[in-house]
C-alpha positions in Angstrom: -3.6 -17.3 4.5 -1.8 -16.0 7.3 1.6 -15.4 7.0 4.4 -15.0 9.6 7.6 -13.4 10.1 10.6 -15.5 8.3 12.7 -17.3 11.4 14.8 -15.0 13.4 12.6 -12.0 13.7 15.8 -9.8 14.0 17.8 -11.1 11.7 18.0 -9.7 7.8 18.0 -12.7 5.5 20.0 -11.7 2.1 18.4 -11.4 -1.4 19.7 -9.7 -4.7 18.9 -7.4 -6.4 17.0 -8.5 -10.1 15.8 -5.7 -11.4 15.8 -1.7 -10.5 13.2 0.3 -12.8 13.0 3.7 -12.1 9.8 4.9 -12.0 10.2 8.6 -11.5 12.9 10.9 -11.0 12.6 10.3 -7.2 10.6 6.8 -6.9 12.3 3.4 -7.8 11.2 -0.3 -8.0 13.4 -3.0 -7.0 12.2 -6.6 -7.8 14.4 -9.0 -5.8 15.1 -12.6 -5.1 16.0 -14.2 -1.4 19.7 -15.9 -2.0 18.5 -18.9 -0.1 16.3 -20.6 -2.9 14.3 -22.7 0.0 13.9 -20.0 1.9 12.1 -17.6 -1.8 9.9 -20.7 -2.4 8.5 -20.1 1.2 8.3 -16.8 1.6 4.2 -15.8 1.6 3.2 -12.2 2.7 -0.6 -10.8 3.1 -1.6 -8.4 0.8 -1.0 -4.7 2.7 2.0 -6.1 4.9 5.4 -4.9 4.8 9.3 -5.6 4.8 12.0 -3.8 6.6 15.0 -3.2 3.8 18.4 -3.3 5.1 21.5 -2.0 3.2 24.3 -3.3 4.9 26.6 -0.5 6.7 24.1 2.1 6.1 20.4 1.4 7.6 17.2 -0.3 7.4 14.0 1.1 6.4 10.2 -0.5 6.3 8.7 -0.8 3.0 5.4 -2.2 2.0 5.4 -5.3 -0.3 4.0 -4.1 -3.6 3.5 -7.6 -5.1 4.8 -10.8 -6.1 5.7 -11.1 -10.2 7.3 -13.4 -11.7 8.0 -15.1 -8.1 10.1 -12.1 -7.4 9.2 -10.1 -4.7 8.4 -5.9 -5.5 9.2 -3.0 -3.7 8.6 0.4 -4.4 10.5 3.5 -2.8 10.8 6.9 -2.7 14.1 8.9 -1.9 13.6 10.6 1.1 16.3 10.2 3.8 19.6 9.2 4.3 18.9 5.1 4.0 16.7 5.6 0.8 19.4 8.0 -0.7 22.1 5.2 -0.4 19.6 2.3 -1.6 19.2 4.5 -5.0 22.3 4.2 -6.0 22.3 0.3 -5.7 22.0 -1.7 -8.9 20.7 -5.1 -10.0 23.0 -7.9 -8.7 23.3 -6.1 -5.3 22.1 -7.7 -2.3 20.6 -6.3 0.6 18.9 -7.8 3.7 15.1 -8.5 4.3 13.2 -8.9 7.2 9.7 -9.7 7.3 6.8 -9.9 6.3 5.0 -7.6 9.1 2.5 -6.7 10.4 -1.8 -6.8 9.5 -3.0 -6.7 5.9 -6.1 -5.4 4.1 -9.1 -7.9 5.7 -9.4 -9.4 1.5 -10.6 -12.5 2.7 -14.2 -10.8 4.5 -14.8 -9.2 1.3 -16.3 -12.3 -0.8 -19.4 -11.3 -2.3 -18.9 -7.4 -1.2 -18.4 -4.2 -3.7 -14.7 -3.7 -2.8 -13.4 0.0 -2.8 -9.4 1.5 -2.8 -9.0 5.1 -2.5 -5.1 5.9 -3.0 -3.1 9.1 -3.1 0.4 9.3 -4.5 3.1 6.5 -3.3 0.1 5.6 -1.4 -0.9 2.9 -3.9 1.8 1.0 -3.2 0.6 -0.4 -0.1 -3.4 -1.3 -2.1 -1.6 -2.5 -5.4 -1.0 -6.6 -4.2 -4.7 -6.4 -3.2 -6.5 -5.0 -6.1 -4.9 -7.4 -8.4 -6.0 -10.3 -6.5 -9.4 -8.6 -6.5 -9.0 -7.8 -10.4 -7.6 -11.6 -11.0 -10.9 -13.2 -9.4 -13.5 -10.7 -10.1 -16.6 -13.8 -9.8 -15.6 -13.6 -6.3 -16.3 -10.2 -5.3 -18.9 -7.6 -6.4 -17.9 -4.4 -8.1 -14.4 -3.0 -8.3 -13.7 0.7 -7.6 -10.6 2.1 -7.8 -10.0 5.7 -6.7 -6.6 7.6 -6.9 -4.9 11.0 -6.6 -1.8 12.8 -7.4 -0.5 15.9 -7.3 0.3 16.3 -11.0 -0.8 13.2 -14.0 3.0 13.4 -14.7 3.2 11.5 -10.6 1.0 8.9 -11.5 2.9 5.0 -11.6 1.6 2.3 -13.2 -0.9 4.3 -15.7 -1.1 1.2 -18.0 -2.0 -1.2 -15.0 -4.6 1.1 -14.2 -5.6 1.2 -17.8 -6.1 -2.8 -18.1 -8.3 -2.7 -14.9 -10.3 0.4 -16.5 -11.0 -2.8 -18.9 -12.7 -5.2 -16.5 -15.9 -6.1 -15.8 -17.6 -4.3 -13.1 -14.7 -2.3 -12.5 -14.5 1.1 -12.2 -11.6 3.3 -12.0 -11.5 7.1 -11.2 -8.4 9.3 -11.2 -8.1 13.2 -10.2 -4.6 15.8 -9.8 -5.0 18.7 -7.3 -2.7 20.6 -9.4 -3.1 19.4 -12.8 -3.9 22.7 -15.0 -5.2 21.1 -17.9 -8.2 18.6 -19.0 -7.1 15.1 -19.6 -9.5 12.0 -20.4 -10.4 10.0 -17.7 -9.2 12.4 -15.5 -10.7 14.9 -13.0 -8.6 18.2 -11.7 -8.8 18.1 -7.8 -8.4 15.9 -4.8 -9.5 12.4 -4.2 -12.5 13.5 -2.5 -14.0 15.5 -6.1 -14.0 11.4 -7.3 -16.5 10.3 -5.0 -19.7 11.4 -6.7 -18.7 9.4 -9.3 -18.0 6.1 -7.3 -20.7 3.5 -8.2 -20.6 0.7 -5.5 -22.9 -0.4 -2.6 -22.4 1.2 0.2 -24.4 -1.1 2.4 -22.2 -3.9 1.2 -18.7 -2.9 0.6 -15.2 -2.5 1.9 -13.2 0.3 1.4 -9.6 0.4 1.9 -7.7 3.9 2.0 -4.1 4.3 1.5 -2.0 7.9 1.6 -1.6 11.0 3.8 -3.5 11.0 6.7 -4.9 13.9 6.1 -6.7 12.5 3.2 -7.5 9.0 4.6 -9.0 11.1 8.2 -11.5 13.2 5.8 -12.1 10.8 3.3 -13.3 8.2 6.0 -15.4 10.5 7.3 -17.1 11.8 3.8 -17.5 7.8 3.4 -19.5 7.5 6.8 -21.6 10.3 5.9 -22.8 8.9 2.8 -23.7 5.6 4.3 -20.4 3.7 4.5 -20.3 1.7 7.9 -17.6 2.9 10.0 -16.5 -0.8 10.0 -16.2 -1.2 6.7 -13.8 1.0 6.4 -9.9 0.3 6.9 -7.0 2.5 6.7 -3.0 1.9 6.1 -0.7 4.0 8.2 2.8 4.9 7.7 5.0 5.5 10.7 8.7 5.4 11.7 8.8 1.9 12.5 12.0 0.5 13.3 12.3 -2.9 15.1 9.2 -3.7 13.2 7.8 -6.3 16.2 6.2 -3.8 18.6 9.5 -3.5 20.7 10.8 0.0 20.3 8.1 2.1 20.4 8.7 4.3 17.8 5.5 3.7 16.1 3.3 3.8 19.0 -0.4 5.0 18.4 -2.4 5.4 21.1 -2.3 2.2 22.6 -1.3 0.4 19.5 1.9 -0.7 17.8 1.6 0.6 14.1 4.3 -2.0 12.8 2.5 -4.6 15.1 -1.4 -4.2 15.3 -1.4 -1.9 12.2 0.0 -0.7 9.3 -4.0 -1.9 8.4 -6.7 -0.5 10.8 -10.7 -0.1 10.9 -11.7 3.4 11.3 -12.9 2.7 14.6 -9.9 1.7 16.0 -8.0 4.9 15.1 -10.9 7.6 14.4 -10.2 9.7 17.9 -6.4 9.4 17.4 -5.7 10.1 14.0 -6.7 13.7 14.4 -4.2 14.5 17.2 -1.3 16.3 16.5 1.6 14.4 17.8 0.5 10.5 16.4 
């Protein structure tokens, strides 16, 4: 289903605050409710599209829409800046302004009947997390489930247990690695996404594979994929950029000839492969 921005493109609609969890000393989850009960009811978002955030008096920031529990909408953030800083320090029962939802979202509905593939580093799940549980909730509607993702340390890693009850599901396979994880845990392998690939069982004729994290990871891993067999079209790639007016106006997010708040966050490889190794985008 498509969905499209909320009314007034520019304008922040308000919502409260009904439940902060933090998740790590640095990363928090607020699960929040629009204060216009109409307005909650109608709100519908595409898996891998995002939100801009706006505490009132100090800034706005875009944030990808995690999921939808509970008919409360879920975002997760990391404090990084000056906005994010602020909006840590907000509690449930404050309100803050949404705009959205934005932008292109992972292609789910092409992937009936396809092995369907997320390789994740860090925060970078975030972004995949709406899409694998709608893959995970109707698994007789795809192929095989593969779930790939990376931190730096096993003590970074959010949502273990939801990644444990998809470890459970048929078909599904779920691989995990830490670059700098020192010592041998089960179902874990010591290194970067990329030493998780071996492992992956899916068809790589007939697949999708989404990626999700640094660039640096999703540029090489994207590659790796199209040298095992992996159509370059098959594979799609969520980008992170300072997006600000979040319609394509300001610029700030240009990439290449692209809008990254606009025509992105959610890109095939071949629309981005010869700019996302240029310094500069």
């Amino acid at each position: 289903m498509s969905a499209q921005p909320i009314a007034n493109p520019y304008l922040p609609y308000e919502a409260e605050i009904v439940e902060r969890i933090q998740e790590t000393p640095d990363v928090f989850t607020w699960r929040l409710r629009f204060v216009d009960e109409q307005l909650h009811q109608q709100y519908e978002f595409q898996h891998g599209q995002f939100n801009m955030l706006y505490q009132f008096g100090v800034g706005e920031i875009p944030v990808s829409v995690k999921n939808r529990e509970q008919n409360l909408l879920t975002h997760t953030i990391r404090v990084v800046g000056r906005v994010t800083k602020a909006m840590a320090e907000l509690k449930a029962g404050h309100r803050i302004g949404i705009r959205g939802p934005y932008g292109r979202g992972w292609p789910i509905q092409d992937c009936t009947g396809k092995d369907v593939v997320f390789i994740t580093a860090g925060l970078g799940c975030a972004p995949a997390i709406s899409a694998i549980q709608h893959v995970a909730e109707c698994r007789t509607c795809f192929g095989r489930l593969v779930i790939m993702q990376s931190v730096k340390h096993r003590s970074d890693m959010l949502w273990q247990k939801q990644y444990d009850e998809w470890r459970q599901l048929p078909n599904t396979q779920v691989l995990l690695a830490a670059s700098r994880e020192k010592t041998n845990w089960p179902n874990w392998e010591r290194g970067r996404v990329s030493v998780l690939f071996e492992d992956a069982i899916y068809d790589k004729q007939n697949c999708t594979v989404m990626l999700c994290g640094p660039d640096g990871m999703m540029s090489g891993s994207a590659r790796m994929l199209a040298e095992l067999g992996v159509p370059e079209e098959h594979i799609y790639l969520s980008l992170e950029r300072n997006m600000q007016c979040a319609i394509g106006h300001c610029g700030h997010c240009q990439f290449g000839s692209a809008f990254v708040c606009k025509d992105g966050p959610v890109f095939s490889y071949p629309e981005v492969k010869e700019v996302l190794g240029h310094r500069g985008f």
